[in-house]
N, C-alpha and C positions, 0 to 999 in steps of 0.2 A: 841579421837574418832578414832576408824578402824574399817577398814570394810572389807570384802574379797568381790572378783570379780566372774562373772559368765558372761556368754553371756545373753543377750536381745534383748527382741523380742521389738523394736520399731515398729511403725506403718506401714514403711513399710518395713522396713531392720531390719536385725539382728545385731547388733554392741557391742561392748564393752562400757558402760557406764563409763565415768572419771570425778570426780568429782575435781575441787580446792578448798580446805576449808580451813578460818583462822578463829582463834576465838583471838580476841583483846577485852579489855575492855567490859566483858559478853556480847560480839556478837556472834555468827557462822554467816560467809558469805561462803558461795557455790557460785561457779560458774562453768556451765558446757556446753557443747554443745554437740548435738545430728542432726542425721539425720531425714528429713522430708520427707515425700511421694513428696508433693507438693511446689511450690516457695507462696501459701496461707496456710500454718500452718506457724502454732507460734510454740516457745519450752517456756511452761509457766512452771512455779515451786512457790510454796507457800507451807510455813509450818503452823501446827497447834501443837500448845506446851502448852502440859497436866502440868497444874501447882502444881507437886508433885515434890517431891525430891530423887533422882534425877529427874529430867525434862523428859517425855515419847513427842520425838519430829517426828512428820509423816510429810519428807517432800515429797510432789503430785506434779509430774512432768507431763504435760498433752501438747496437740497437737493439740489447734481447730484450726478449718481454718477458713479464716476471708470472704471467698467467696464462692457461690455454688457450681462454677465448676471451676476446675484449671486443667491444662495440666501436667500428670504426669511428677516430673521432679525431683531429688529426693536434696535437698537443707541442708545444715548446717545450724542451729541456737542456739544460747546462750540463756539462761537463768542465771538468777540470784536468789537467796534466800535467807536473813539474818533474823536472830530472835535474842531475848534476853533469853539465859538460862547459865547454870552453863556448865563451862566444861567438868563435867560429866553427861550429857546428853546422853538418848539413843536414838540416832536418826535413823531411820526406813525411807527406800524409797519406793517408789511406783513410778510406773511407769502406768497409766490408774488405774486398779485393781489388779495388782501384783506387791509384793514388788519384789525388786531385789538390788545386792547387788552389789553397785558399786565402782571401784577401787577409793581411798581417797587420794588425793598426799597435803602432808599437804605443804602450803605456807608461808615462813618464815614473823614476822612481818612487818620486815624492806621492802618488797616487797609491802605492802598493798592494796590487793583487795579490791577493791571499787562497792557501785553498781549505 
């Protein structure tokens, strides 16, 4: 799996999106971080995998906040995302409602990301 890079418009910054992906024993795990408006947003991530072959996989990287009002502050968070597909999966990011294409630094096995 690759993917080319581009700037994004997070919610409240502009950043470059990096993703860490392994795929072991028909897993994909992602793991990435991103920045937040607030020290109340999350950085969530969940895929949804079309079970055709190859696998069509949309992974949703989203930002709620856990409180009404929080003190602008602007804060780093991880996310994580594993699914079961083939490693020829075409996997599709989003980011709210626009895809975007994020840099993919493939992680050797012997390293094993976890989540």
């Amino acid at each position: 799996y690759t993917a080319t890079s581009r700037e994004v418009e997070a919610p409240a910054t502009s950043s470059t999106l990096t993703l860490r992906h392994q795929y072991r024993d028909g897993v994909h795990i992602f793991v990435g971080t991103m920045s937040v408006p607030t020290e109340c947003h999350l950085a969530q991530g969940e895929a949804l995998v079309e079970k055709f072959y190859p696998e069509e996989v949309t992974i949703s990287i989203t930002t709620p906040s856990i409180a009404p009002e929080c003190p602008p502050k602007e804060t780093t968070r991880e996310f994580k995302v594993a699914f079961e597909a083939s490693a020829e999966a075409r996997i599709h990011t989003m980011l709210g409602d626009v895809e975007i294409f994020p840099i993919i630094e493939e992680v050797p096995a012997e390293e094993r990301l976890s989540l």
